[in-house]
C-alpha positions in Angstrom: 0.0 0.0 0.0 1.2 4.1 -0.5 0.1 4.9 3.1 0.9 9.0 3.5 1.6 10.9 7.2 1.4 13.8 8.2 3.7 15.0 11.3 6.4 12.1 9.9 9.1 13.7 11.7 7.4 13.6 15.1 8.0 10.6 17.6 4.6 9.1 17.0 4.7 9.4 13.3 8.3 8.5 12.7 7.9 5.3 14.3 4.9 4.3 12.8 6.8 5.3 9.3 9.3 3.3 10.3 7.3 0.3 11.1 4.9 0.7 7.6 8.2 0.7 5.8 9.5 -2.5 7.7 6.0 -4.0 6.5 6.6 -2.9 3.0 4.4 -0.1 2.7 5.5 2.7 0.5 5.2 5.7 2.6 4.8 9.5 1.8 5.9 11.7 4.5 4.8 15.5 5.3 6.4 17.4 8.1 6.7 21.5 8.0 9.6 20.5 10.8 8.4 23.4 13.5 8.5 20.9 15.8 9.9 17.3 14.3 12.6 16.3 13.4 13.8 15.6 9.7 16.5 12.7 11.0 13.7 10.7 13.1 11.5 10.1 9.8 13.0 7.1 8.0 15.3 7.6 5.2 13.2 5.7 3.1 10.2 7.5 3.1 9.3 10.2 0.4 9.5 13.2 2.2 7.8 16.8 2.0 9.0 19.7 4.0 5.4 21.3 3.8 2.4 22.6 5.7 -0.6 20.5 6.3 -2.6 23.8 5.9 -0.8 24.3 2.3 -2.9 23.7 -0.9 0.9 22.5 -2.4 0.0 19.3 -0.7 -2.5 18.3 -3.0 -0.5 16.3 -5.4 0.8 13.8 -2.7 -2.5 12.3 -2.3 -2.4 10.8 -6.0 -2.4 7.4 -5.7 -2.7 7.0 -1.9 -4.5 4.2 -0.4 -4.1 5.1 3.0 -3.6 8.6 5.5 -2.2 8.2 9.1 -3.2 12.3 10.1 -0.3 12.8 13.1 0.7 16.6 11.9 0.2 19.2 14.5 1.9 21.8 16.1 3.2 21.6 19.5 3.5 25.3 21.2 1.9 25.1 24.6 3.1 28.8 25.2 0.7 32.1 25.3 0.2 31.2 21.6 -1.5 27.5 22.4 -4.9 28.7 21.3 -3.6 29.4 17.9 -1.9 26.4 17.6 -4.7 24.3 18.5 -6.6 25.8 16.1 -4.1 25.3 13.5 -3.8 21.6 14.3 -7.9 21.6 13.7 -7.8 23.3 10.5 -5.0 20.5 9.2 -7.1 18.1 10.6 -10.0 18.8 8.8 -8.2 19.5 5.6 -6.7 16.6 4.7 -9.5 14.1 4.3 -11.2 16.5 1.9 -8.0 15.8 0.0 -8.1 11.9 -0.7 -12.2 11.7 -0.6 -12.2 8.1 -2.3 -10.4 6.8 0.9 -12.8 5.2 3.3 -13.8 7.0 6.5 -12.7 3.9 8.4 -9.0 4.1 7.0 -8.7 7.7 7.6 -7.6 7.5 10.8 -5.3 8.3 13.2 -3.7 5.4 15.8 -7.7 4.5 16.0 -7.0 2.5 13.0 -4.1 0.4 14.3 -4.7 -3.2 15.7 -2.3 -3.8 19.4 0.0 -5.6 17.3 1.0 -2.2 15.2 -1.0 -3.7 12.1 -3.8 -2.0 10.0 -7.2 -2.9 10.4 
């Protein structure tokens, strides 16, 4: 499968790149690296250095079967308010750009049997 993820260079979504590409997975990666970081996302994934709130983002949904949604911002400062809302907007977004993709495999960890696997 061509799984994408959003947040790939964050701790939850660099290891569950690196497990996806250890099951054979192809895997798209998209990370605007304000709070990952680039060397945790595996080497093998195709990665984007881009905004989940960016209409450039578009294209990497062709010929996706699956989206693991783990992008969002982590600033827990005076500005959290804004950056929970910017975390909403992205996580809105993105399943309005792979609409053919069942609601059940949009998912985030919801989506992921004990055992790491997808449902």
């Amino acid at each position: 499968m061509k799984i994408l993820v959003t947040g790939i260079a964050g701790f939850i979504g660099s290891n569950l790149a690196d497990r996806l590409v250890k099951e054979g997975h192809t895997v798209v990666g998209i990370d605007d690296l304000s709070v990952g970081v680039l060397e945790q996302a595996p080497k093998e994934v195709e990665f984007h250095k881009i905004d989940i709130r960016s209409k450039d983002i578009y294209p990497l949904f062709n010929g996706v079967d699956a989206v693991f949604n783990l992008g969002c911002s982590k600033n827990y400062s005076i500005l959290e308010v804004i950056s929970v809302m910017q975390d909403i907007i992205g996580m809105h977004m993105v399943p309005q750009f792979k609409p053919d993709i069942p609601g059940e495999v949009q998912a985030n960890l919801g989506n992921i049997t004990e055992a790491g696997n997808i449902k």
